[in-house]
C-alpha beads as a LAMMPS data file, in Angstrom:
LAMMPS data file: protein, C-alpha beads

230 atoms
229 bonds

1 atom types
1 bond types

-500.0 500.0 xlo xhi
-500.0 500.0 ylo yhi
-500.0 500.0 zlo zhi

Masses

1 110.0

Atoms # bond

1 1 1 -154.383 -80.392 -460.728
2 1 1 -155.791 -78.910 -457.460
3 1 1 -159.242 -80.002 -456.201
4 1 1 -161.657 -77.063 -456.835
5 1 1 -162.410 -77.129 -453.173
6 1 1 -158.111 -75.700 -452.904
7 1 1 -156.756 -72.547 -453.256
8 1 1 -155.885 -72.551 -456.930
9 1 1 -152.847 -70.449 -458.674
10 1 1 -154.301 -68.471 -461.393
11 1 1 -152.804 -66.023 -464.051
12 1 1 -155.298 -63.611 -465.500
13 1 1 -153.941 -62.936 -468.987
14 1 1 -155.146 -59.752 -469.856
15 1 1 -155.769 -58.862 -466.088
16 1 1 -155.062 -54.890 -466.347
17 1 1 -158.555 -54.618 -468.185
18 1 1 -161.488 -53.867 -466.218
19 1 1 -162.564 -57.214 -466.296
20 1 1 -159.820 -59.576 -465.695
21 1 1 -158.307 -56.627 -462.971
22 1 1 -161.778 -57.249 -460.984
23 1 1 -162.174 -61.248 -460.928
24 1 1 -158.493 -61.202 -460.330
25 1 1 -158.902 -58.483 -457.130
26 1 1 -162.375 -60.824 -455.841
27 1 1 -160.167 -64.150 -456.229
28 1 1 -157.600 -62.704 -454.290
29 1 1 -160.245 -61.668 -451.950
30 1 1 -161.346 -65.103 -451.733
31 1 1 -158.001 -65.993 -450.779
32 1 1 -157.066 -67.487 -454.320
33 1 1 -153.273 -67.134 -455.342
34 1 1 -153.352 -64.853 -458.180
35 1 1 -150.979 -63.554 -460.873
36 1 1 -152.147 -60.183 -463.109
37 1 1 -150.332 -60.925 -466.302
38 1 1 -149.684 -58.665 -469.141
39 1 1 -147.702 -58.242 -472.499
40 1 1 -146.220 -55.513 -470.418
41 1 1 -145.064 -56.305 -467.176
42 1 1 -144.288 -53.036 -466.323
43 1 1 -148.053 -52.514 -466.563
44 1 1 -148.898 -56.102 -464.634
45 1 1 -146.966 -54.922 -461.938
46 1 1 -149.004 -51.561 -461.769
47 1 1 -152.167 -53.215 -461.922
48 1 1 -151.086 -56.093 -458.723
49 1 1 -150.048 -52.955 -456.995
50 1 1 -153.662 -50.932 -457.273
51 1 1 -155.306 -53.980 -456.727
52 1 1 -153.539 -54.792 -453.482
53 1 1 -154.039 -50.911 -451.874
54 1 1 -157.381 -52.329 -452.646
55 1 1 -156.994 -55.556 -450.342
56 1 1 -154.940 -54.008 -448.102
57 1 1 -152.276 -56.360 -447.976
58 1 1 -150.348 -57.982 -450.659
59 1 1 -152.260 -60.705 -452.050
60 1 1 -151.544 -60.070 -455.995
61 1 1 -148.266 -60.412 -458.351
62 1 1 -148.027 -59.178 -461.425
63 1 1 -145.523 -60.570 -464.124
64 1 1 -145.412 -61.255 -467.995
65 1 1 -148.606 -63.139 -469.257
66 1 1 -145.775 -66.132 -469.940
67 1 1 -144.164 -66.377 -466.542
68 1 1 -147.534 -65.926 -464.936
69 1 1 -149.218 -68.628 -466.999
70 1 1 -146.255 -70.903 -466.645
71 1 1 -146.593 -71.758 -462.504
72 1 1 -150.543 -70.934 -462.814
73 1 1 -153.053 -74.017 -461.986
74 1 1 -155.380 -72.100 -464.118
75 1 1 -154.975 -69.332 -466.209
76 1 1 -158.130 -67.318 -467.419
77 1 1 -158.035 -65.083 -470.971
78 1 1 -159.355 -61.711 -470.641
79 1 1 -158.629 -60.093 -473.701
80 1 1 -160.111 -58.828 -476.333
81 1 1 -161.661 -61.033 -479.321
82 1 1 -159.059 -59.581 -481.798
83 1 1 -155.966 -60.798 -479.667
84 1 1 -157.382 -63.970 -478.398
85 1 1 -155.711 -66.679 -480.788
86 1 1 -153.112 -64.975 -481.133
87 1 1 -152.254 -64.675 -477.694
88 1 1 -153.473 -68.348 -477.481
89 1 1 -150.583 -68.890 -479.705
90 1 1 -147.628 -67.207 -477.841
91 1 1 -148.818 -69.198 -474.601
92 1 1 -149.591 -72.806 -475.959
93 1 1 -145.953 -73.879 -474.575
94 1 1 -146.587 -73.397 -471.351
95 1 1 -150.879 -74.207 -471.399
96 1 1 -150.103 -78.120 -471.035
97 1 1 -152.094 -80.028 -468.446
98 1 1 -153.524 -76.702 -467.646
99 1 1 -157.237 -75.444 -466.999
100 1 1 -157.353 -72.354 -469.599
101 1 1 -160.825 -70.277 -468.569
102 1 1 -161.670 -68.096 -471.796
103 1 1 -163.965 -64.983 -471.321
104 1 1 -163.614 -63.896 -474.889
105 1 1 -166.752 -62.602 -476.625
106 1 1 -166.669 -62.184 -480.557
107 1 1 -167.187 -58.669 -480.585
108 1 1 -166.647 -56.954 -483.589
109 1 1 -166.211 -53.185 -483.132
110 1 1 -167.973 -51.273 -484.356
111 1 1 -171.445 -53.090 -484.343
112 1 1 -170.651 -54.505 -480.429
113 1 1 -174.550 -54.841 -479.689
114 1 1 -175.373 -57.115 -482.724
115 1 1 -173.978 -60.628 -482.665
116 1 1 -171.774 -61.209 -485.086
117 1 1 -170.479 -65.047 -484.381
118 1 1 -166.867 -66.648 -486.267
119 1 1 -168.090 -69.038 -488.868
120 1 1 -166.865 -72.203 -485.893
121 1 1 -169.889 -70.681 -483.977
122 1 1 -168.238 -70.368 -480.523
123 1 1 -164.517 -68.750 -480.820
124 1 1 -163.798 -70.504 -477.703
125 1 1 -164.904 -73.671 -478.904
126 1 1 -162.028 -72.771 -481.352
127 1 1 -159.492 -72.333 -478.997
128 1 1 -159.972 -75.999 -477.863
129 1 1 -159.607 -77.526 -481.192
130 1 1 -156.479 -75.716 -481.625
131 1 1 -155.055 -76.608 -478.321
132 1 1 -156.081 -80.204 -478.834
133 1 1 -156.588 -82.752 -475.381
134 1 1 -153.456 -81.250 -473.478
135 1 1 -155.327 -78.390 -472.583
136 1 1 -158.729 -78.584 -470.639
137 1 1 -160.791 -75.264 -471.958
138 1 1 -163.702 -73.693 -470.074
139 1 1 -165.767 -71.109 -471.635
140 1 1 -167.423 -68.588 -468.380
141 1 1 -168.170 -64.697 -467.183
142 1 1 -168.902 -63.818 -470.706
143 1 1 -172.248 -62.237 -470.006
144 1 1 -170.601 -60.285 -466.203
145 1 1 -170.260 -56.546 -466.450
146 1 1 -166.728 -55.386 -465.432
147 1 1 -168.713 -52.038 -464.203
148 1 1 -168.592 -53.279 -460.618
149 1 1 -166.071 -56.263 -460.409
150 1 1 -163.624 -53.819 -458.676
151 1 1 -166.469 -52.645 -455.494
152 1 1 -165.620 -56.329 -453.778
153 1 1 -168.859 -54.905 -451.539
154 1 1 -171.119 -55.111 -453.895
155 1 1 -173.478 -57.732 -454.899
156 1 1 -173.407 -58.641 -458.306
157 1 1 -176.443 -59.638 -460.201
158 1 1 -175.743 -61.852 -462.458
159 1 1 -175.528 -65.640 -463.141
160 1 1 -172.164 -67.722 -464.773
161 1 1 -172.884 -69.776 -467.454
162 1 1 -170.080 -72.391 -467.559
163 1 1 -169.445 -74.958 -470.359
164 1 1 -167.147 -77.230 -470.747
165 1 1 -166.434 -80.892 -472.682
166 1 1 -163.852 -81.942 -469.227
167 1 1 -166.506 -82.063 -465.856
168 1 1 -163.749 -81.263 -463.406
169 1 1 -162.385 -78.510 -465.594
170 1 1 -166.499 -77.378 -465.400
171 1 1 -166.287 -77.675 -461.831
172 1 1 -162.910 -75.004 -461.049
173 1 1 -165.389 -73.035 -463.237
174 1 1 -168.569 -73.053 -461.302
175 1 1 -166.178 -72.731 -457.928
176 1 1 -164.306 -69.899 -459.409
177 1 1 -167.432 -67.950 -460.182
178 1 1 -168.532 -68.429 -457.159
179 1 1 -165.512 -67.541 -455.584
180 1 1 -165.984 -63.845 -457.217
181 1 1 -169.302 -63.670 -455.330
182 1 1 -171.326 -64.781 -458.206
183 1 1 -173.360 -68.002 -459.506
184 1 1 -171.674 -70.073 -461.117
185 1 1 -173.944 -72.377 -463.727
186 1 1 -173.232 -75.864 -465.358
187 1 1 -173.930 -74.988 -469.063
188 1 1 -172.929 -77.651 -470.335
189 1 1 -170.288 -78.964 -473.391
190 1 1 -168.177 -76.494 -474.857
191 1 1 -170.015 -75.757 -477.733
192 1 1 -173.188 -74.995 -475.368
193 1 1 -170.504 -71.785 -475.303
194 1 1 -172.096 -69.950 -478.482
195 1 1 -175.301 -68.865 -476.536
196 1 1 -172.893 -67.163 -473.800
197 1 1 -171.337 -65.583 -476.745
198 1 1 -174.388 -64.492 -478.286
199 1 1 -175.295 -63.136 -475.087
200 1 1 -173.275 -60.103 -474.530
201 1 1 -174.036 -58.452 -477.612
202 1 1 -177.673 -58.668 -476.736
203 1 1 -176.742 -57.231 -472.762
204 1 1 -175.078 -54.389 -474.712
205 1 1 -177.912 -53.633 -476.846
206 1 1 -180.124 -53.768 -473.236
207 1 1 -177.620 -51.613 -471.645
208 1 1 -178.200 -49.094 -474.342
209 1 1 -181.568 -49.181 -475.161
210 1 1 -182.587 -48.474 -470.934
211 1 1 -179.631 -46.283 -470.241
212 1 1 -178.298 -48.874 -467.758
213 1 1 -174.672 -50.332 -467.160
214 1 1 -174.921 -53.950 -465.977
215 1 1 -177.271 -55.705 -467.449
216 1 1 -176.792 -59.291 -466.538
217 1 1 -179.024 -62.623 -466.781
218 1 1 -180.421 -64.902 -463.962
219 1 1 -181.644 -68.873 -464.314
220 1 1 -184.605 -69.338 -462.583
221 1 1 -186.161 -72.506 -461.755
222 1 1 -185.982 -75.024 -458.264
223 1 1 -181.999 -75.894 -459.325
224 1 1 -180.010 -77.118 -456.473
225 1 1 -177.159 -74.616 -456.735
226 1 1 -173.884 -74.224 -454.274
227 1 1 -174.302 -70.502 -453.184
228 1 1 -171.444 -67.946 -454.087
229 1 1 -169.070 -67.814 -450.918
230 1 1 -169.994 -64.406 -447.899

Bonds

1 1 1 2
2 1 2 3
3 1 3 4
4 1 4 5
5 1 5 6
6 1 6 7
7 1 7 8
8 1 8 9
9 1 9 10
10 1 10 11
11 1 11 12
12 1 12 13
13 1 13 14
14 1 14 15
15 1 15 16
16 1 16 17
17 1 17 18
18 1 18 19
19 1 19 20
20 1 20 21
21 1 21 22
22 1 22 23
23 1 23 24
24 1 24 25
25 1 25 26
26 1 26 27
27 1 27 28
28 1 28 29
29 1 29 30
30 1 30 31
31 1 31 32
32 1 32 33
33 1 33 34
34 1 34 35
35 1 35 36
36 1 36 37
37 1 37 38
38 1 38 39
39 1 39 40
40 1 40 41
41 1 41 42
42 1 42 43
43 1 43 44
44 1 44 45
45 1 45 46
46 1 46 47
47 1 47 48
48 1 48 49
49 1 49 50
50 1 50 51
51 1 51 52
52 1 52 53
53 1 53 54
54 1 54 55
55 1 55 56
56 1 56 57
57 1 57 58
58 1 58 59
59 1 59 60
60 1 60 61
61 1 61 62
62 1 62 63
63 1 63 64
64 1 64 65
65 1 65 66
66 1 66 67
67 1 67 68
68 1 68 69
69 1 69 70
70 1 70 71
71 1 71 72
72 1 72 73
73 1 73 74
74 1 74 75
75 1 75 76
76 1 76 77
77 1 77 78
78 1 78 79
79 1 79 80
80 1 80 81
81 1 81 82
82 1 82 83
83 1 83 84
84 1 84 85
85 1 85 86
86 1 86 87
87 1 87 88
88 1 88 89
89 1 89 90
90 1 90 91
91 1 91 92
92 1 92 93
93 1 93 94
94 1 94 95
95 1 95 96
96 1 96 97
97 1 97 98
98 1 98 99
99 1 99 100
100 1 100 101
101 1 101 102
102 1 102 103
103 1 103 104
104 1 104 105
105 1 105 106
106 1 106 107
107 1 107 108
108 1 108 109
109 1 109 110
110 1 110 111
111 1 111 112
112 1 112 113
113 1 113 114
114 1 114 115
115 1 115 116
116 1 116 117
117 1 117 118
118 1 118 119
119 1 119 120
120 1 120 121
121 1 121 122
122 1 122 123
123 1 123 124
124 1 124 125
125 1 125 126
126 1 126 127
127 1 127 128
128 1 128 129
129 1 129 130
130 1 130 131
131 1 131 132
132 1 132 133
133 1 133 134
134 1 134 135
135 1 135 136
136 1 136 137
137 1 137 138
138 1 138 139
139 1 139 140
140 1 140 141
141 1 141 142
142 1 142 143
143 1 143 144
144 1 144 145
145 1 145 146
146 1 146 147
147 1 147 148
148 1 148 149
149 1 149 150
150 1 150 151
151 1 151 152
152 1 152 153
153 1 153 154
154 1 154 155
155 1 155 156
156 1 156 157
157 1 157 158
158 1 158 159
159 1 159 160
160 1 160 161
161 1 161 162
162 1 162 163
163 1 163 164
164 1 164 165
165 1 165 166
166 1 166 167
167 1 167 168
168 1 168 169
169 1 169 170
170 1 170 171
171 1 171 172
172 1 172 173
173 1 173 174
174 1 174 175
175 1 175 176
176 1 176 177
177 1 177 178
178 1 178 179
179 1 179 180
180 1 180 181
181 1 181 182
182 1 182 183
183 1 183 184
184 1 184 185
185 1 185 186
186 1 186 187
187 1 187 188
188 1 188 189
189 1 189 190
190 1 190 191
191 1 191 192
192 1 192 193
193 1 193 194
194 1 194 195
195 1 195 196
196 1 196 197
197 1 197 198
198 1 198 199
199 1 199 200
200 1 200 201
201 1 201 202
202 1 202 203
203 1 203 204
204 1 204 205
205 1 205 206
206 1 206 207
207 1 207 208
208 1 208 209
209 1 209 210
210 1 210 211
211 1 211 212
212 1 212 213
213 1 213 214
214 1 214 215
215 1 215 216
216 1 216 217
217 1 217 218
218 1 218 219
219 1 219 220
220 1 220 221
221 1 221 222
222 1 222 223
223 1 223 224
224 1 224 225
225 1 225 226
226 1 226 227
227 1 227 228
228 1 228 229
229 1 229 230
């Protein structure tokens, strides 16, 4: 496994949603090797191509979420909380020895802005224990709002709260958020996971309550933190 300081390969499974379509366009950005991968590669190959009139130049691929996740350093799960095991599932032959960065949030529709947890707590936490050791599993960007991922200009506000039970796997985390112009944060073990989860359904309720789109959170205190890349 690459150094997190390295240009890393990564598939974003699920990457023609909002969010996985904008950290994969800001890690290309960055300069990060990156696959858009989809059930339908028809539609992966759509997405790569929108994202790279975006860059300018063509910096993104899009392919199956299998082939992508197959020569991918890291591949991150974007998809929604209903398809994330089973997707799990279809690409645990080809998640060995690999970094697998899960965004999933247990939202059940339609009650999105009240938290409404799996009975293991953290469904990412989940993922782990059915991948066993082979795979190291990171748990980040659950609490980022997709709403302006895709304006690489603009300044996100919003912190990264990583967790993870592997420290290097942590690490290509915090780097990767950072990467995307964010913060990335070192939350922690895996289950640490559940409050990041909890999270978003509270940032939903926030977003409705003031009428606002992005509601992220921030850490505050004197913590030496690597700032996100210019």
């Amino acid at each position: 496994m690459p150094m997190p300081s390295k240009k890393l390969s990564i598939c974003v499974v699920g990457g023609t949603g909002p969010e996985g379509s904008g950290l994969a366009l800001r890690w290309a950005k960055f300069g990060h090797h990156v696959t858009v991968g989809s059930r339908d590669e028809k539609k992966a190959r759509a997405t790569a191509a929108e994202l790279n009139s975006l860059l300018g130049s063509e910096k993104v691929l899009g392919a199956s979420s299998r082939t992508g996740s197959a020569v991918a350093d890291v591949v991150v799960l974007t998809v929604p909380y209903a398809a994330q095991q089973k997707t799990v599932e279809e690409l645990r032959p080809v998640l060995e020895g690999k970094i697998l960065i899960d965004v999933t949030v247990p939202l059940v529709p339609p009650k999105v802005s009240k938290v409404q947890l799996p009975s293991s707590d953290s469904c990412v936490a989940a993922v782990q224990e059915m991948l066993g050791n082979s795979v190291r599993v990171v748990s980040a960007f659950q609490n980022v709002s997709a709403h302006k991922l895709k304006d690489i200009d603009h300044q996100i506000d919003c912190d990264v709260l990583v967790t993870s039970d592997d420290k290097e796997a942590r690490q290509v985390g915090i780097q990767l958020a950072n990467a995307a112009g964010l913060r990335g944060i070192d939350g922690g073990v895996l289950a640490n996971s559940v409050v990041a989860e909890s999270l978003t359904s509270l940032l939903i309720s926030i977003n409705r309550t003031y009428k606002i789109p992005d509601a992220g959170i921030r850490i505050t205190g004197p913590i030496a933190l690597e700032p996100p890349p210019v």
